[in-house]
C-alpha positions as CSV (number, residue, x, y, z in Angstrom):
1,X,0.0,0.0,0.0
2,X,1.0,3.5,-1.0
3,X,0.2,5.1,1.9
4,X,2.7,3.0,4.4
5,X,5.4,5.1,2.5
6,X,4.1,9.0,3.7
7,X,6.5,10.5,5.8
8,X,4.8,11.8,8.8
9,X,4.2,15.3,8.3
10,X,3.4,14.5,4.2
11,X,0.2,12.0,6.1
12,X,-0.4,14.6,8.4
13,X,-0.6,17.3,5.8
14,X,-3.4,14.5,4.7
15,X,-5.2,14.9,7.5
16,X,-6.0,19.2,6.5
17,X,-8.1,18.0,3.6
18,X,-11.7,17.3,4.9
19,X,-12.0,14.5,2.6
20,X,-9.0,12.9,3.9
21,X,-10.3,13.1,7.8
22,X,-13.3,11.7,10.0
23,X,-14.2,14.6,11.4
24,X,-15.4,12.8,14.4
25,X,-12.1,11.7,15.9
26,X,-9.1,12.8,16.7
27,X,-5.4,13.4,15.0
28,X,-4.3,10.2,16.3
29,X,-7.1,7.7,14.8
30,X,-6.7,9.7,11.5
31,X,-3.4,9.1,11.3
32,X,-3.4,5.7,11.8
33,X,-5.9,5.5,9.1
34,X,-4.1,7.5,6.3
35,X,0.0,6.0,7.4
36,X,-1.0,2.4,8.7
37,X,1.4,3.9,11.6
38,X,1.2,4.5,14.9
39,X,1.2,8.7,15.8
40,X,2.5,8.3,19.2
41,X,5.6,5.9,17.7
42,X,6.3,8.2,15.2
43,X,7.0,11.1,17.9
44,X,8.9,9.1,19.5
45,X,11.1,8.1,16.5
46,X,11.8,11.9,15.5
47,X,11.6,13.3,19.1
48,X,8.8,15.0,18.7
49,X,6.6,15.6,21.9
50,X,3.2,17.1,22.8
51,X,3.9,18.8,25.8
52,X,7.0,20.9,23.7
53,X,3.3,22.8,22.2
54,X,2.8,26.1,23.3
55,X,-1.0,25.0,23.9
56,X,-0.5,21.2,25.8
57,X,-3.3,20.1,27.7
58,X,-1.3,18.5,30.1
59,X,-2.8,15.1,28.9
60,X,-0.3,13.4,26.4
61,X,-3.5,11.2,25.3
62,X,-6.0,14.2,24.9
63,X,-3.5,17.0,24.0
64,X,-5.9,19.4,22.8
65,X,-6.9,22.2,26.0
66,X,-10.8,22.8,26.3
67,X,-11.9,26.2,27.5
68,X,-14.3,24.6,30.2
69,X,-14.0,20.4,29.9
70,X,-11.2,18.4,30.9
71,X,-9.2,17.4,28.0
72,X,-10.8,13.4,27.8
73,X,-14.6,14.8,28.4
74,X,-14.1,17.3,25.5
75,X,-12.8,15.0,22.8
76,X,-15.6,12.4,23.9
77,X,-18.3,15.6,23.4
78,X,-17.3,17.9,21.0
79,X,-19.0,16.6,17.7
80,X,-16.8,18.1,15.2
81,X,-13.6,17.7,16.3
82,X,-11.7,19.9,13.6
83,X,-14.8,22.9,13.3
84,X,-13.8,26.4,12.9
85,X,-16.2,27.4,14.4
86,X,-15.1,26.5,18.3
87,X,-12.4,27.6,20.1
88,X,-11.7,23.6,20.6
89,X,-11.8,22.7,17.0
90,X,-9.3,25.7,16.2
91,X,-6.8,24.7,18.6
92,X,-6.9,20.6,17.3
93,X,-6.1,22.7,13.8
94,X,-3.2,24.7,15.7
95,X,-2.2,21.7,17.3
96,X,-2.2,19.6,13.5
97,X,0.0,22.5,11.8
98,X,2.4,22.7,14.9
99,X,2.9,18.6,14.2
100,X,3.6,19.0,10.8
101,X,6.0,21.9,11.4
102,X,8.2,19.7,14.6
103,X,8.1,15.9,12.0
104,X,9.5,18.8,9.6
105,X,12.4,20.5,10.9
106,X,13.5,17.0,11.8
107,X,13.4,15.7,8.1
108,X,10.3,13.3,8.8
């Protein structure tokens, strides 16, 4: 399969296009769909770490903040998970480009 050969930020980048992504789950899931590759394996490969983003939950599974839900409650609720029209959906999309930009400078 084609897609086991995407670097990391080129299935990421992927993950932008609305018909590339279920809008209903998170980076992770959709990266595992589009790479065949685990997200959290790939970090660790390049060195690339959530809580180096200026925006870190705290929560290395639920990385993404919420303005009023703990980080687990607000993935499990928020409906679209990449909307721009919430403050949540935004910061998965700053969260997304600040991946790509980190597997980048490190050549992956």
């Amino acid at each position: 399969m084609q897609s086991k050969k995407l670097k990391p930020s080129d299935a990421l980048k992927k993950i932008r296009w609305f018909w590339n992504r279920r809008r209903f789950v998170g980076i992770c899931y959709n990266y595992e769909k589009i790479s065949d590759r685990n997200l959290f394996n790939d970090m660790r490969e390049s060195g690339v770490d959530f809580r180096e983003w200026d925006e870190f939950s705290g929560s290395f599974y639920y990385p993404v903040p919420h303005n009023k839900l703990s980080p687990k409650y607000a993935y499990n609720k928020e409906y679209f998970l990449f909307s721009y029209l919430t403050s949540y959906g935004r910061r998965r999309r700053r969260l997304l480009a600040w991946l790509i930009k980190e597997f980048e400078s490190k050549g992956a």
